[in-house]
ZADRENDREN-431707 format. One record per residue (C-alpha): x, y, z. Coordinates in steps of 0.02 Angstrom, whole numbers, plus 50000, padded with zeros to 5 digits. Example, Ala and Ser with C-alpha at 12.3 -4.5 7.8 and 13.67 -1.06 7.14 Angstrom:
REM residues 2
506154977550390506844994750357
This chain:
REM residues 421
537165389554783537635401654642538845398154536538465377954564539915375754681539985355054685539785346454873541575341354862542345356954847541135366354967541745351555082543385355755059543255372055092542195369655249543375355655326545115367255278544295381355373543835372855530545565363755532546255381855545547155380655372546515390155194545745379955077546645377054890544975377354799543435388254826544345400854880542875411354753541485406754862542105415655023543135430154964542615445455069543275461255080545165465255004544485475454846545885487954869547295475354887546945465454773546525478854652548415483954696549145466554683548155464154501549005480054420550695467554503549995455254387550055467154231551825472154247552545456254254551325451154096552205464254014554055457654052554315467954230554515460854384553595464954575553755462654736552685464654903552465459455077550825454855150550835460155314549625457755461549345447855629548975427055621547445422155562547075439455479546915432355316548795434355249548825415355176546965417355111547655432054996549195422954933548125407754903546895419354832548105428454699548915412654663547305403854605547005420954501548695419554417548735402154356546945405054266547845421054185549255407854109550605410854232551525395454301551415398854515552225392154654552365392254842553395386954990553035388655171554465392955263554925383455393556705376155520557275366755380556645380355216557115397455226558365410255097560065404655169560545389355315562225381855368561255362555340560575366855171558935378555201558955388555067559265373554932557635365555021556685380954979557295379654815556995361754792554905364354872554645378954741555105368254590554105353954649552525365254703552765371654530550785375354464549915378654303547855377854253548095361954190548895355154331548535365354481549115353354607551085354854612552235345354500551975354054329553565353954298553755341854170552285347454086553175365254059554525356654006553555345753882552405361453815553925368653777554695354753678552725353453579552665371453533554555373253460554065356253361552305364653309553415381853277554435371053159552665362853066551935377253011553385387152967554625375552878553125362652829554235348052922553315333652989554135324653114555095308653084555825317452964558015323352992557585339052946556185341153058557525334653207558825347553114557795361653119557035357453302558575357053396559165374353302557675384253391558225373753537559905379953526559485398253515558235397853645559425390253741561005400353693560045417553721559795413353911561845413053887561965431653941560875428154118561795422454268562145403154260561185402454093562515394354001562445379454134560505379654132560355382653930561335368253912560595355454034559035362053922559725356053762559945339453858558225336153918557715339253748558965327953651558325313053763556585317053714557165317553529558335301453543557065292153654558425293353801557455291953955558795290754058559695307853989557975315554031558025309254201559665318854233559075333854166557675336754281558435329954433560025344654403558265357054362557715352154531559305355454630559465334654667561295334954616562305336454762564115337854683565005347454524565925332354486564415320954489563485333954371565015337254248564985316754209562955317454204562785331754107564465339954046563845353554155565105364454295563755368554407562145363854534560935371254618561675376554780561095388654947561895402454878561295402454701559695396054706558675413254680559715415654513559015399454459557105405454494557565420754373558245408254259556475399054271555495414654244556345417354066556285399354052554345398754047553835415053966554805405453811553825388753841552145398653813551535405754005551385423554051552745423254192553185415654379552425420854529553015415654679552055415454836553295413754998552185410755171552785411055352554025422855330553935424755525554965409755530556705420455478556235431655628556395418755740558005411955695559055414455853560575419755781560885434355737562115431755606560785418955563559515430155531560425444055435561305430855318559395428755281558735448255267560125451655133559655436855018557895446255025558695460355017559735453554854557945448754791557075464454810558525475854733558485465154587556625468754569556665486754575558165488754461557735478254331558765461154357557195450254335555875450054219554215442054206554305437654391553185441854549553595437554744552265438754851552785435555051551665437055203552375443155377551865448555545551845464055614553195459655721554135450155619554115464855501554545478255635555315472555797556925483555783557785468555869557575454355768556135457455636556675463555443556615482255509558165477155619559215476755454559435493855398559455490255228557785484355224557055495055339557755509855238556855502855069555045497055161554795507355305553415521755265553675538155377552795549655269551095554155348551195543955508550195549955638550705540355813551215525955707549625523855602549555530855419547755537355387547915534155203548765519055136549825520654999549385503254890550905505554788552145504154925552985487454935551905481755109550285479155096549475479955291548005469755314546695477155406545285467855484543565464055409542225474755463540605470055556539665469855385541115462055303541025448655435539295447655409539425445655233540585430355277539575421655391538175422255245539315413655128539925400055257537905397455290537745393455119539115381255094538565370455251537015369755159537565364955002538675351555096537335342855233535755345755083534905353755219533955370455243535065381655371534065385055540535205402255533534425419055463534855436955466534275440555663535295424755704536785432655597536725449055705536575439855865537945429755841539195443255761538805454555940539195438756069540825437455960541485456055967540745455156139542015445156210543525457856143544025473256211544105479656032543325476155872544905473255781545425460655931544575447155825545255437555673544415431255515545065416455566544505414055737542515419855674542605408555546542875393455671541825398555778540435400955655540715383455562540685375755746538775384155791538285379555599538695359555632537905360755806536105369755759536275355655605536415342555723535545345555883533765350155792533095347955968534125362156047533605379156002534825392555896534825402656057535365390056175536605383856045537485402956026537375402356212538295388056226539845393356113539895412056160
């Protein structure tokens, strides 16, 4: 296959897809379609390079390809130097709880924490360690220190102190600044322990002031209701350790509209209301959110976001609606709406997935263009309306005929299709 995509990772992809779920890696190999949107979410990208900040909602119905496009942008990001991360949302993560929701999310983002040379989650002690090497390499080449030397430790921990002491003016910077200074005097003074601390307070593990004050001489921890100053905090934090900025992907946001309460839910639409305010006028810097939604979620007057009239007064889009649909989509408004592949967009797919079974089984595909066609009519066949199918479901349903004309050689492709349509 082009590009020389290994087995493993075509397997990957393959086996995420047919489990329902989008893949981490390969995401390359199969992207079809979303030109426009991700042209839109790229010049996102810029402005947060450049010390802005953006926000958007993904919207569009399950299995339309909302999590392929975070997963997408997020895989983009990190190979453009940014440090990503991502939470699903969830009973037990979401912006505010009464049992502790919104320090969960909090607590998943740090750990899912991302960078290119450690793509996996957890790269949080290698920021924090990139940032210690390049003050110390800072200090090398313009004071001619080596370390080992007291002067070399001097002269460290005085960029360390007004890194940390600029970050004084941000909410809860002097708190964060300082717990800073600590992680780095137990690297200096070979204090593992003092380390320790530090990064359990950075990941919102301390669960009282008083415990945190005798840790850390510190007055504060990561709690629900502060936990999104923290993630601006982080976003300063990183630009100065070397990366372009934090994006941060936020998936199921469905989840909030299905909080019974009401008081539930709106406790929850102002935090994201909080979030996107601070975005638009300038509170954060070198930070994107990304958040995928549901039509519903997004619009039921009821209990989705548009039931808040805050929100709904910022995202809804009136202006040239014509029986609810807007002809022309506006790619600088702050929801994105995912519409569905097209027939040749879907056929484009299918061509890719073909190729990946192949590169995964070693095998010759029994499929060709006629069998493409055939297929891609049984499919939108069984809907009442071409957009009544997702990317989703056509993938599934095309991985499932691949393994079966792959493994029944005896059966032909017609009786096969047959059989699944």
């Amino acid at each position: 296959m082009e590009n020389g995509i290994s087995k493993a990772v075509a397997a990957a992809v393959l086996n995420s897809l047919k489990g329902g779920v989008v893949p981490r890696v390969g995401l390359e190999y199969i992207t079809v379609g979303r030109r426009s949107e991700i042209q839109a979410l790229l010049q996102d990208v810029s402005i947060i390079e450049n010390g802005g900040a953006a926000i958007r909602f993904i919207e569009g119905r399950y299995g339309s390809g909302k999590t392929f496009l975070l997963h997408a942008l997020r895989n983009h990001v990190m190979e453009k130097n940014f440090v990503v991360t991502d939470v699903e949302l969830s009973v037990d993560r979401r912006f505010v709880g009464n049992r502790g929701q919104g320090l969960a999310t909090y607590r998943e983002l740090i750990r899912n924490m991302s960078v290119s040379a450690r793509p996996d989650n957890g790269a949080l002690s290698l920021i924090l360690d990139k940032w210690i090497g390049n003050i110390e390499n800072q200090v090398v080449q313009s004071e001619g220190f080596t370390p080992g030397q007291e002067v070399f430790d001097l002269a460290v921990s005085k960029k360390i102190y007004e890194i940390t002491s600029s970050m004084e003016e941000r909410i809860n910077g002097f708190d964060f600044g300082k717990v800073l200074a600590a992680y780095y005097k137990g690297h200096r003074t070979g204090d593992s322990e003092l380390q320790k601390r530090a990064f359990r307070w950075l990941c919102g593990e301390y669960r009282t002031k008083t415990e945190a004050k005798n840790d850390l001489g510190v007055n504060l921890i990561v709690t629900d209701e502060n936990w999104y100053d923290f993630m601006k905090l982080f976003a300063d934090f990183v630009v100065k350790a070397g990366y372009a900025g934090l994006y941060i992907c936020i998936d199921e946001m469905a989840t909030i509209y299905e909080i019974p309460s009401k008081v539930g839910r709106e406790y929850n639409y102002s935090k994201i209301l909080t979030i996107y305010n601070d975005i638009l006028q300038g509170k954060a810097r070198n930070m994107g959110v990304i958040m995928s939604i549901t039509k519903e979620a997004l619009e039921d007057p009821i209990r989705g976001i548009y039931s808040f009239e805050p929100l709904k007064s910022r995202l809804r889009e009136d202006i040239g609606q014509q029986d609810g649909v807007v002809p022309l989509r506006d790619m600088a408004a702050p929801i994105i709406r995912l519409t569905p592949l097209n027939p040749g967009e879907m056929y484009v797919l299918i061509e890719k997935l073909t190729k990946l079974h192949e590169v995964v089984y070693d095998y010759e595909a029994r499929l060709e263009h006629d069998d493409y066609i055939y297929f891609l009519k049984t499919q939108y066949a069984k809907k009442q309306r071409a957009d009544d199918i997702t990317a989703r479901e056509m993938i599934r349903n095309y991985i499932t005929l691949l393994n079966l004309t792959q493994q029944h050689q005896n059966k032909s492709k017609e009786e096969i299709v047959a059989a699944i349509s």
